[in-house]
C-alpha positions as CSV (number, residue, x, y, z in Angstrom):
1,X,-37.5,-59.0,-130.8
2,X,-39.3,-58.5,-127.3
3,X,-37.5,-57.9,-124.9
4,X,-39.7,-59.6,-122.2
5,X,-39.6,-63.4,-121.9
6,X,-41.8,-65.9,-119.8
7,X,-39.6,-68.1,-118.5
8,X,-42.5,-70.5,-118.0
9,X,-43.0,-71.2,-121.8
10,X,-39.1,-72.2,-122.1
11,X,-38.7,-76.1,-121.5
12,X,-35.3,-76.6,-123.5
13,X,-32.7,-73.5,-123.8
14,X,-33.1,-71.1,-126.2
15,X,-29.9,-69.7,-127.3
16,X,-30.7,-66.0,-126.3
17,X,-28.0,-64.5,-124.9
18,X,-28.1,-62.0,-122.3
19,X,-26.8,-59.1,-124.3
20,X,-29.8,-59.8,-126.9
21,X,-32.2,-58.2,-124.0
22,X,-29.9,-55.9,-122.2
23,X,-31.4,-52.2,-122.3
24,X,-27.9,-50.1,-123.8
25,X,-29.7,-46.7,-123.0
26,X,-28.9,-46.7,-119.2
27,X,-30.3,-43.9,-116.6
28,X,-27.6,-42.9,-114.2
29,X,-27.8,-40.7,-110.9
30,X,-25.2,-40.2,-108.1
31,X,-25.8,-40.7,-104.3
32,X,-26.8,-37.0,-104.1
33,X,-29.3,-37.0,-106.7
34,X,-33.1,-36.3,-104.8
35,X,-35.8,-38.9,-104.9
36,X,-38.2,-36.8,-106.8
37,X,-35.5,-36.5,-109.4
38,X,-34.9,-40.1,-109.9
39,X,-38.8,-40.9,-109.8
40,X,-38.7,-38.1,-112.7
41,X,-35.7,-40.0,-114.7
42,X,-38.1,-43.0,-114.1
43,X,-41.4,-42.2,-115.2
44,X,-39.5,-39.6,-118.1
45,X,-37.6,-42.8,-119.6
46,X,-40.3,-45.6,-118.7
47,X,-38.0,-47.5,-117.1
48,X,-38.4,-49.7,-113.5
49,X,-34.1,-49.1,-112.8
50,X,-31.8,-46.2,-111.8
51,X,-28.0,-47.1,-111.7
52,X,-26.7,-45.5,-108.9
53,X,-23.1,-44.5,-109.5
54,X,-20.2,-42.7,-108.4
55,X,-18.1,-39.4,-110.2
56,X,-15.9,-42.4,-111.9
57,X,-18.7,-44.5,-113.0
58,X,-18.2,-47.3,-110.8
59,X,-22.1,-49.0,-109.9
60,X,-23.0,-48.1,-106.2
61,X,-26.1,-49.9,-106.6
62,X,-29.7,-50.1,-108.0
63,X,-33.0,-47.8,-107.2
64,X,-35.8,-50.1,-108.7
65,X,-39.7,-49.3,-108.4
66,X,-41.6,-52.4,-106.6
67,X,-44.6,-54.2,-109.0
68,X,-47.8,-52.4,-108.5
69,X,-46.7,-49.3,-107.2
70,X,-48.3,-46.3,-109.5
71,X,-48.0,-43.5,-107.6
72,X,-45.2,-41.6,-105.8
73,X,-45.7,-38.5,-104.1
74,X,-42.3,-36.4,-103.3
């Protein structure tokens, strides 16, 4: 199944649930990690998200890359 779904081409509801598209392999750093070391976990994994979290686990917050941005230069 693709993961990615146009919303635009859904008129009636579909039935897929949100833990049908979840991503289960999730990339975690801690407030310390460096931003060259997170845009490495990035570009390493493919991925547009970071979960930033504490020693316990707990979500602090997100570190996302913005559409259209290629290139970052730490």
């Amino acid at each position: 199944m693709k993961r990615r779904i146009q919303l635009t081409k859904f008129k009636q509801e579909t039935g897929i649930k949100v833990g049908d598209m979840m991503t289960r392999k999730l990339i975690l750093v801690n407030p310390e990690t460096s931003v060259k070391e997170c845009v490495k976990k990035m570009l390493d994994n493919k991925i547009g998200t970071v979960l930033v979290t504490n020693k316990d686990k707990k979500l602090l917050g997100l570190i996302t890359t913005c559409p259209g941005l290629r290139v970052v230069t730490c």
